[in-house]
C-alpha positions as CSV (number, residue, x, y, z in Angstrom):
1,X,23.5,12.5,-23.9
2,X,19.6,12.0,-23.1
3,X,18.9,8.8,-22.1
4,X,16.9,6.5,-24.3
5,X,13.2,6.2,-23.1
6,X,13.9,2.4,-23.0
7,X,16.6,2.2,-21.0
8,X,14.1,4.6,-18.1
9,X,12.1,3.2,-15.4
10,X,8.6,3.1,-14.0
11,X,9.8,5.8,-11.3
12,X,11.1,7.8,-14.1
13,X,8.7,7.2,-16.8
14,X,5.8,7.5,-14.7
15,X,6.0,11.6,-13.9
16,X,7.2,12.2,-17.3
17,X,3.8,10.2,-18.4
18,X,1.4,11.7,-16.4
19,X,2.6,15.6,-17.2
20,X,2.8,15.0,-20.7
21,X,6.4,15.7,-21.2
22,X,6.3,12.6,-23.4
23,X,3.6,10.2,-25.2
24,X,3.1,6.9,-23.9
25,X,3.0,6.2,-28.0
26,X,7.0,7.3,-27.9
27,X,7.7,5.2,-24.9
28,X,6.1,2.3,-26.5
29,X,7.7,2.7,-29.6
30,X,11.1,3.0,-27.7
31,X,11.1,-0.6,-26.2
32,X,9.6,-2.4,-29.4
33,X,12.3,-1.0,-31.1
34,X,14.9,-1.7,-29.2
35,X,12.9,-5.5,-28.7
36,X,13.0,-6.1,-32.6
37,X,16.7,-5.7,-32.8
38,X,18.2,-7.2,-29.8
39,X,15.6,-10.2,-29.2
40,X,17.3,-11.8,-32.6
41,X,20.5,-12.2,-30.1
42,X,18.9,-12.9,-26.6
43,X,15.4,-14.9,-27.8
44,X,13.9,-13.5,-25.2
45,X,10.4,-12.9,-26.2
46,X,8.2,-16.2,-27.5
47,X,5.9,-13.4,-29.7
48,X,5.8,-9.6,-29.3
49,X,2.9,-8.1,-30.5
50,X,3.3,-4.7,-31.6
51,X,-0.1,-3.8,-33.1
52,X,-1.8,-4.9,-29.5
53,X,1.0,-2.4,-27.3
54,X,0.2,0.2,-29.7
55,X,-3.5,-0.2,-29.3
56,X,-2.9,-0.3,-26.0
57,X,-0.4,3.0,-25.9
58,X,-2.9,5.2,-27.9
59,X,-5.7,4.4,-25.4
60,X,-3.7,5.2,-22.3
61,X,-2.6,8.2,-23.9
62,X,-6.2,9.1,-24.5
63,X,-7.3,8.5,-21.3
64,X,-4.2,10.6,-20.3
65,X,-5.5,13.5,-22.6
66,X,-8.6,13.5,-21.0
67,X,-7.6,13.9,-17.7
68,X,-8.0,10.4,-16.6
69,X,-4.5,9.1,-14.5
70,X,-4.3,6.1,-13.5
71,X,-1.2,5.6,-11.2
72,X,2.7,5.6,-11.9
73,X,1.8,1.7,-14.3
74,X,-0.2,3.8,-16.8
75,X,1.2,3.4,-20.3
76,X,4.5,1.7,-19.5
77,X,5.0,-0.7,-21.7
78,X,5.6,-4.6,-19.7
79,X,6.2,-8.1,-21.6
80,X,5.2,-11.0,-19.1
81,X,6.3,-14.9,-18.9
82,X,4.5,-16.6,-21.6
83,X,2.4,-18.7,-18.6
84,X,0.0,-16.5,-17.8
85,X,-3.3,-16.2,-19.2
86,X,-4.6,-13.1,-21.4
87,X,-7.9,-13.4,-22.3
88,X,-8.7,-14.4,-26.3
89,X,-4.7,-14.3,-26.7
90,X,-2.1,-17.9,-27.2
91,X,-0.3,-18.8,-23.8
92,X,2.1,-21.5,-24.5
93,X,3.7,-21.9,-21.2
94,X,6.7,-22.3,-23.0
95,X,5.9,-26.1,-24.2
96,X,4.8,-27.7,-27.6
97,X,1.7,-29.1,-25.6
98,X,0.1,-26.0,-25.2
99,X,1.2,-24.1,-28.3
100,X,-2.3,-23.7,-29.3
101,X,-3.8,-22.7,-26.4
102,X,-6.1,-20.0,-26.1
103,X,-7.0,-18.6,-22.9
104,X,-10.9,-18.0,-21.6
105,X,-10.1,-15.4,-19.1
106,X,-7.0,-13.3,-17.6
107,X,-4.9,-14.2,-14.8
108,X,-5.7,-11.9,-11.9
109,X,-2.2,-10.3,-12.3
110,X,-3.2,-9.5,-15.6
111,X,-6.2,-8.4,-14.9
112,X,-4.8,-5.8,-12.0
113,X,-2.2,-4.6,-14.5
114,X,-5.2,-3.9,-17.0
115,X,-7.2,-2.4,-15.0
116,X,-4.3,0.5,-14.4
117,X,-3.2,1.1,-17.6
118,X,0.0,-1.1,-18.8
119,X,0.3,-1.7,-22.0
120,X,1.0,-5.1,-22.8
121,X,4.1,-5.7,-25.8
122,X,4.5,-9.2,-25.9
123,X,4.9,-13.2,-24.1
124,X,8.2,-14.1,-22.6
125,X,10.4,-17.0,-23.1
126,X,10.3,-19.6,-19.9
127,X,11.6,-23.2,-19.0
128,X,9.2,-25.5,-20.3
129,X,6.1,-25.2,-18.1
130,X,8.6,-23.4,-15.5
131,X,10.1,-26.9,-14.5
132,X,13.6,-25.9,-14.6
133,X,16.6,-22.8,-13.9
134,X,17.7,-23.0,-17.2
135,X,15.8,-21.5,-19.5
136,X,17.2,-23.9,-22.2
137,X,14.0,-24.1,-24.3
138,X,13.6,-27.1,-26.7
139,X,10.7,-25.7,-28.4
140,X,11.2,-22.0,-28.8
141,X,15.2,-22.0,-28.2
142,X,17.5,-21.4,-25.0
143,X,16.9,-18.0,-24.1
144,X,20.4,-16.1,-23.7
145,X,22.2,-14.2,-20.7
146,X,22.8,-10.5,-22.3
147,X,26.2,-10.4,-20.5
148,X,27.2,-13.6,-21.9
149,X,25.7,-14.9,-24.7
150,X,27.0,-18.0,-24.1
151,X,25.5,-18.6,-20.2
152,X,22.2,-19.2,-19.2
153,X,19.9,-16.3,-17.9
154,X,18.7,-18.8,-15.3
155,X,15.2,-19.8,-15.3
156,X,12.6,-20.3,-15.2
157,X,11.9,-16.7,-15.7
158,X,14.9,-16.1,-17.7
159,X,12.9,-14.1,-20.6
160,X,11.7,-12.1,-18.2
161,X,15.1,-11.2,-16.4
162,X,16.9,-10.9,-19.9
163,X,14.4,-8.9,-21.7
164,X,14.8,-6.3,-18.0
165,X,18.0,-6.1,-18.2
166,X,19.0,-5.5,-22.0
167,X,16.0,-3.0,-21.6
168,X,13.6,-4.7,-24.7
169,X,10.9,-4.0,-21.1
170,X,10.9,-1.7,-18.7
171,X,9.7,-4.4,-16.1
172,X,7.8,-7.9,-15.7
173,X,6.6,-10.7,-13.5
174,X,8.1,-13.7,-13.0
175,X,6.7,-17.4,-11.4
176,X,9.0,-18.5,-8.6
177,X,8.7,-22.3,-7.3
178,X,12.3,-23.0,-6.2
179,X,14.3,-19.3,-7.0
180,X,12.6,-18.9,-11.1
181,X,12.4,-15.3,-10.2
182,X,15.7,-14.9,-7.8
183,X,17.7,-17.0,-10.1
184,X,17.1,-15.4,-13.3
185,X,17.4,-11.4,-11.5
186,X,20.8,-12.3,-10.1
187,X,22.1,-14.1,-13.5
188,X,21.0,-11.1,-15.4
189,X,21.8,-7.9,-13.1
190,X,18.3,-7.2,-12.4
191,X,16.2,-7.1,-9.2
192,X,13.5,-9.9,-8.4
193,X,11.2,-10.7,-5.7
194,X,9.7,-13.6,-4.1
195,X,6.5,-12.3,-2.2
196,X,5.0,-14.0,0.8
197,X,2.8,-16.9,-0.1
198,X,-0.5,-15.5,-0.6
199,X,0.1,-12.4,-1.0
200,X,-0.4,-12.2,-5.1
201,X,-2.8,-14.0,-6.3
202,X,-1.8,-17.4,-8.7
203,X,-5.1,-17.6,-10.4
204,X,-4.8,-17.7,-14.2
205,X,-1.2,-18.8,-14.0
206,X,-0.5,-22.5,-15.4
207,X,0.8,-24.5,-12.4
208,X,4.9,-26.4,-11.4
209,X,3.6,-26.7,-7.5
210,X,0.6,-25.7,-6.2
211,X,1.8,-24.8,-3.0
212,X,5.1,-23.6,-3.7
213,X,4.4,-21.3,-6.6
214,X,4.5,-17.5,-6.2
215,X,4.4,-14.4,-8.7
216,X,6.5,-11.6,-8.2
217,X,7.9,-8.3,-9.9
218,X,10.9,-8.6,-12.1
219,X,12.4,-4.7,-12.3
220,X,15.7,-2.6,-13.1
221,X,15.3,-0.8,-9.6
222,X,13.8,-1.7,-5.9
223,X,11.5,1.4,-6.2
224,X,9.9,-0.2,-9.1
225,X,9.6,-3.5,-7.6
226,X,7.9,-1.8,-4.9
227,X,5.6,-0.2,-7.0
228,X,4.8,-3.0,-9.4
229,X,4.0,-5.0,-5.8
230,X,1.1,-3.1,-5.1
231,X,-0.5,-3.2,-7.8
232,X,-0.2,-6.8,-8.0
233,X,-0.6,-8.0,-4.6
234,X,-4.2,-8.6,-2.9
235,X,-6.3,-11.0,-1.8
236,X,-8.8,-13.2,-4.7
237,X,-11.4,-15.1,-3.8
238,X,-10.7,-17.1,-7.1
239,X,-7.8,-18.0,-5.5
240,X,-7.9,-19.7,-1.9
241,X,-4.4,-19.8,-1.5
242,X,-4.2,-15.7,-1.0
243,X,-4.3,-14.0,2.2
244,X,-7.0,-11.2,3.1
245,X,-4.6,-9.0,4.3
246,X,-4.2,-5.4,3.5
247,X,-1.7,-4.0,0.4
248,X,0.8,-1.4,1.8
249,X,2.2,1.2,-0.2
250,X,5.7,-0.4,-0.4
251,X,7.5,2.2,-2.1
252,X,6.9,4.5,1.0
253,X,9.1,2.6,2.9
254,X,12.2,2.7,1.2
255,X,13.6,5.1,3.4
256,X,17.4,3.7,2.9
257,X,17.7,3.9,6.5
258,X,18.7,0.3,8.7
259,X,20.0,1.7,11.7
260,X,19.3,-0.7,14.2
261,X,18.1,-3.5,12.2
262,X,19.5,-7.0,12.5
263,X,21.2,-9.2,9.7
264,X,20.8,-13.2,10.6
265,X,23.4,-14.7,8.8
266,X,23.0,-18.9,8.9
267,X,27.0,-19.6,7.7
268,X,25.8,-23.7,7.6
269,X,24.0,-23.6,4.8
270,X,24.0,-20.6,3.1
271,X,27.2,-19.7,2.5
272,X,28.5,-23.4,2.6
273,X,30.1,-24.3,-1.2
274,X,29.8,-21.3,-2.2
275,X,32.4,-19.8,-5.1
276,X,35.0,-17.9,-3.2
277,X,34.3,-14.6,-5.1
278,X,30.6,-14.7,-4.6
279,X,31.0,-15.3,-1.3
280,X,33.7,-12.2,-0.9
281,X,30.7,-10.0,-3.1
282,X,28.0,-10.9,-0.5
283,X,30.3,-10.4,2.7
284,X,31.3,-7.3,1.6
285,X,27.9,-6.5,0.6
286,X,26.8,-7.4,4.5
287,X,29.9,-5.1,5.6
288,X,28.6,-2.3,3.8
289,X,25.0,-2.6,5.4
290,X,26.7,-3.3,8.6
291,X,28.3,0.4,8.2
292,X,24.8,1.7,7.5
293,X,23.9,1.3,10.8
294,X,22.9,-2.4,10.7
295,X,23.8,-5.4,13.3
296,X,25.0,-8.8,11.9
297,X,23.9,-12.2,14.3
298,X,24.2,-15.6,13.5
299,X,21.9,-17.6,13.0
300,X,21.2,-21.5,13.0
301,X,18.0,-23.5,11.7
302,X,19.0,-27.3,12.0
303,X,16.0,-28.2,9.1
304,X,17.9,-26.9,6.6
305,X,19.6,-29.6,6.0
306,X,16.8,-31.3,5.1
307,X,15.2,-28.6,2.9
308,X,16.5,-29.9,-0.6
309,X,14.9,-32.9,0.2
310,X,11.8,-31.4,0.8
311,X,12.0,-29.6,-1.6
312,X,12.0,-31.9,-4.5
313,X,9.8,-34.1,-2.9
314,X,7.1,-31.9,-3.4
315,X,7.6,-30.4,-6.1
316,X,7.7,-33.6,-7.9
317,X,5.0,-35.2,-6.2
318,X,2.4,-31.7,-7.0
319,X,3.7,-31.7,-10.9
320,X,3.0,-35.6,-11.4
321,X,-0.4,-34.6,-10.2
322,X,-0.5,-31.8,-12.5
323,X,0.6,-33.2,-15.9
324,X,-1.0,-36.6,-15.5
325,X,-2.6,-36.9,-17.7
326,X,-0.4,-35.7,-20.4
327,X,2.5,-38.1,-19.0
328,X,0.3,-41.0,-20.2
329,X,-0.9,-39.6,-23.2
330,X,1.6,-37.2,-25.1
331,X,5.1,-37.9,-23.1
332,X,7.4,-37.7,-26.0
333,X,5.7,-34.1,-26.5
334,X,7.5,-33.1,-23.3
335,X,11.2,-31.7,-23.7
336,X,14.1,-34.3,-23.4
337,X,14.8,-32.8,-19.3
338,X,11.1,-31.7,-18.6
339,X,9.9,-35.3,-19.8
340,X,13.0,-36.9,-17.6
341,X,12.4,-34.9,-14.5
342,X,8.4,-35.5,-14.6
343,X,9.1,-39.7,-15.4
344,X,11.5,-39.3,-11.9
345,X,8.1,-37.2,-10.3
346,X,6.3,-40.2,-9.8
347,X,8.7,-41.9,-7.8
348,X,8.1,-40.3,-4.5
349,X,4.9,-42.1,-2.5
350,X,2.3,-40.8,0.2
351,X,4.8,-41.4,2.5
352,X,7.6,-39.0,1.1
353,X,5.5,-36.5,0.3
354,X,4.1,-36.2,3.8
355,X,7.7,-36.5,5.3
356,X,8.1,-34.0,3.0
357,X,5.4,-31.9,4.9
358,X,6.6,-32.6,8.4
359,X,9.7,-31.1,7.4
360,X,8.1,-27.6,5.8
361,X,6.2,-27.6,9.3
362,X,9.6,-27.8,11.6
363,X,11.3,-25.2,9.1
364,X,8.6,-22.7,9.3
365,X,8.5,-22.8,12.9
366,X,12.7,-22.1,12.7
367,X,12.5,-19.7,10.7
368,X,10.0,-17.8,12.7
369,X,12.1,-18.2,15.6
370,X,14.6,-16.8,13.9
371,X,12.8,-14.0,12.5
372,X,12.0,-13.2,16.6
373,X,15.7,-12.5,17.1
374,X,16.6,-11.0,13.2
375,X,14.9,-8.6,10.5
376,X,16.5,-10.3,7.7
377,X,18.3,-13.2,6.6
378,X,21.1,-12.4,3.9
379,X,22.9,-15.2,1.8
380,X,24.0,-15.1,-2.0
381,X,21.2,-15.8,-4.3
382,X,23.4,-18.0,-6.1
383,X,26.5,-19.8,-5.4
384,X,28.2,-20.3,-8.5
385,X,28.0,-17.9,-11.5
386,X,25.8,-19.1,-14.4
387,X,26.7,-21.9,-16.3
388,X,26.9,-22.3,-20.4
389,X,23.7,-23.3,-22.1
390,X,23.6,-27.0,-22.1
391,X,26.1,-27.8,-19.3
392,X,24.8,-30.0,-16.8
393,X,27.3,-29.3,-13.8
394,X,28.6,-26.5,-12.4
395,X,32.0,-25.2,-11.2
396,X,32.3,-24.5,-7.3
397,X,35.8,-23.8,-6.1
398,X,37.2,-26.3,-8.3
399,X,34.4,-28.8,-7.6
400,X,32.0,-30.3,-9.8
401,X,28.2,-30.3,-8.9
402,X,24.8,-31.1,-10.8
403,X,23.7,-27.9,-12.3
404,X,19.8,-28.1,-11.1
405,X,21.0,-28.7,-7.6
406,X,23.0,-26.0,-7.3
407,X,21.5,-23.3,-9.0
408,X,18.2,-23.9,-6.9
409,X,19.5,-24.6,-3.3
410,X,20.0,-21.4,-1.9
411,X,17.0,-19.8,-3.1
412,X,14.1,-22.6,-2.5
413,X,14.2,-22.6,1.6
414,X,12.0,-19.2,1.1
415,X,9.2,-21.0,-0.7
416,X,9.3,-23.9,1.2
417,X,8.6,-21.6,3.8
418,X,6.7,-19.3,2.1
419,X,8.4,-16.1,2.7
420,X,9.6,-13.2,0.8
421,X,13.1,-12.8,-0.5
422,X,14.8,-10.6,-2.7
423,X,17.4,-10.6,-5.2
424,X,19.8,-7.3,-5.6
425,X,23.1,-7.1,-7.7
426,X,25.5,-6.7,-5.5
427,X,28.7,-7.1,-8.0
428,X,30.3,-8.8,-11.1
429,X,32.6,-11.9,-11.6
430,X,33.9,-12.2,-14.8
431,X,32.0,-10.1,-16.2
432,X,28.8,-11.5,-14.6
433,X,26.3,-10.6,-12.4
434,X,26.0,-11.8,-9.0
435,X,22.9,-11.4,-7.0
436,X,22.9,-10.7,-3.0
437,X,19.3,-12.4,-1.2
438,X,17.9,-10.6,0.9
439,X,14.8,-12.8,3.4
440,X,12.2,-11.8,5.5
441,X,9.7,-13.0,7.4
442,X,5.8,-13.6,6.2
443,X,4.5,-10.1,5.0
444,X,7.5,-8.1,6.0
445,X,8.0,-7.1,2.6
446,X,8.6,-3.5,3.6
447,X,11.7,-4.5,5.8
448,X,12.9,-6.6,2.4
449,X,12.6,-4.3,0.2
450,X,14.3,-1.7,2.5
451,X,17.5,-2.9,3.1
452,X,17.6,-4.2,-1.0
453,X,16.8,-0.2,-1.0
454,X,19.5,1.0,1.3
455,X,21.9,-1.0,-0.3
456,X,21.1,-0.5,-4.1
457,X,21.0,3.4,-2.9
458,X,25.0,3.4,-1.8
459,X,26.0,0.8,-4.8
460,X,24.5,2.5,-8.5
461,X,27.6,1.5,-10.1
462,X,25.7,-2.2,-9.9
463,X,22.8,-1.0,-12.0
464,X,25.1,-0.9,-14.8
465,X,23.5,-2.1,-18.9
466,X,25.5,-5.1,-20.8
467,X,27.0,-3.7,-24.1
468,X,24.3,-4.7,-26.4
469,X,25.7,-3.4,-29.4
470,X,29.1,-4.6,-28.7
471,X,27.0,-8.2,-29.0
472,X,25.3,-6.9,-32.3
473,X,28.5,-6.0,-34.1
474,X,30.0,-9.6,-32.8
């Protein structure tokens, strides 16, 4: 049986595209169709709009008509988290605050992805203003795992990672301050990466933590995150916080081949209460690289035990600063856990937040010592499997711990750091996806992305689709 034009990727979609084989009008329709019936189960989209992606898709098969190409992102159809700004268009950032807003300008992302041709279908649903891995939306309802409608998707990005992988997008971006890309990618069966601080640009995209936020692809293959990367990634003088350093073509290196490259495992931390069969899908995940060709070394950083600290104190102290004003003036507007967690954000003083600081500064200079002796660090992305909407704790090996803590503490050393990680299913637990991390150090994407490569390469039965209409029928 042909397979569905929504259910495709960019690598697939894009040579069918650019010799005509198909419209970019049929691929469009494709995904708003399959959108409109499955987003009544999974609430993943806070507005599609279908008369914009068709106005888009008729010009980009214009352009196409005329000879005009403009790289493997023209005409594929790409809903983004509802929290960054389109120009003229509503951006709610996923909160009753800004419901009403209307954005002057595009985000720079946006911008790029204009600029070569994607056609826009809709906003995607988010934690309130990102600040949170739940995706449990008070004000445009939880967003829903599509293996389990009854588990979170993880958040923040969890519209993003469920509309991917029930195939209602054929990719997205994602904002990432603690794991809200990582979390999400491994809850859902998708891939989802963390780039290195400063290497996309943030400008346009409402704020958690100024200097812990990153943007990053959110795709049903490595090759497409590799793609979507360049196209995003650059230097911006409207942002400072970007790096003038030059964009590689990422999808050239994903060769598959590791032969020779190092795994740093850190046991201490990252794999420390962990559930027993994530950790068995990760080690046998690092067993399967290892027979690639790959070492395995461990690995110790002694700051990491202080990283959850650090952690929280900043991004608390950076998202008191942020939503001042609005704390004062319209708190009870704020979501029951958003307005709890921002009250609790202006606890921490001067002198936490610097601690805070000191202890970012002795973990990045670990973790490039590290990164002298390794290629990559490898941990779970998660170490439980996602919880039920609404549950506050999770389940580790019989022990009960607080859900936020958890689901962000193996994923938020890498933007404390600022470096880029991966996520890559790597197996199922009943009947959910588990994600394998893959980290790297500052601007080695291409080593990242490679072994995420080499593994997806030797493991397609991971790649697997929920049963949508199994769901529909229930």
């Amino acid at each position: 049986m042909e397979q569905p034009l929504y259910q495709k990727t960019i690598t697939e979609l894009a040579p069918l595209i650019k010799s005509k084989e198909i419209s970019t009008i049929e691929v469009t329709q494709s995904v708003l169709k399959q959108a409109k019936d499955y987003n009544v189960l999974i609430n993943a989209f806070i507005s599609i709009d279908e008369a914009k992606a068709l106005e888009d898709a008729k010009q980009a098969e214009a352009e196409i008509n005329q000879g005009i190409y403009k790289g493997p992102l023209h005409g594929i159809p790409m809903a983004l988290k509802d929290i960054l700004h389109f120009e003229n268009e509503r951006v709610t950032f996923g909160s009753k605050i800004h419901q009403d807003f209307i954005a002057s300008e595009n985000a720079t992302v946006v911008s790029k992805l204009k600029e070569v041709g994607t056609t826009f279908t809709g906003k995607l649903n988010m934690h309130e203003y990102a600040y949170g891995p739940t995706n449990n939306n008070p004000h445009y309802g939880p967003c829903r795992n599509p293996w389990n409608m009854e588990k979170i998707p993880g958040g923040s990005s969890g519209g993003s990672a469920a509309a991917v992988a029930a195939d209602l997008t054929i990719a997205s971006l994602g904002t990432d301050t603690a794991g809200s890309v990582r979390i999400p990618a491994s809850a859902c069966g998708i891939v989802g990466l963390k780039p290195t601080h400063g290497r996309v640009s943030k400008y346009g995209c409402f704020p958690l933590s100024w200097s812990l936020d990153h943007i990053g692809p959110m795709t049903k293959t490595v090759e497409d995150t590799a793609i979507l990367l360049e196209y995003i990634a650059g230097y911006d003088e409207k942002d400072p916080t970007t790096i003038d350093k030059p964009v590689e073509n990422y999808a050239s290196f994903l060769t598959g081949d590791i032969k020779g490259k190092v795994i740093g495992i850190e046991e201490d931390y990252f794999f420390n209460s962990v559930d027993r069969k994530v950790k068995q899908l990760v080690e046998t995940a690092i067993k399967q690289l290892e027979s690639l060709g790959a070492k395995v070394e461990l690995v110790n950083i002694p700051s990491l035990k202080y990283s959850e600290y650090a952690e929280y104190i900043t991004f608390m102290a950076e998202s008191a600063t942020i939503h001042r004003n609005n704390l004062i003036s319209r708190i009870d507007q704020f979501g029951p856990d958003v307005q709890h967690l921002l009250k609790f954000s202006n606890i921490p003083s001067a002198v936490d937040y610097l601690q805070g600081q000191q202890v970012r500064t002795m973990m990045i200079k670990e973790f490039a010592n590290v990164f002298n002796q390794v290629d990559v660090l490898i941990s779970p992305t998660l170490p439980a499997l996602p919880p039920t909407i609404g549950d506050e704790m999770v389940v580790i090996n019989g022990k009960e711990y607080p859900a936020l803590d958890s689901i962000i503490r193996l994923t938020s050393p890498a933007n404390l750091v600022g470096i880029p990680a991966i996520s890559v299913p790597c197996g199922f637990s009943n009947g959910l996806p588990v994600g394998l991390q893959i980290m790297g150090a500052a601007f080695n994407e291409k080593d990242v992305l490679n072994f995420a490569y080499a593994f997806e390469k030797n493991n397609p039965q991971f790649s697997k689709k929920p049963n949508l209409k199994e769901l529909l029928t229930n």
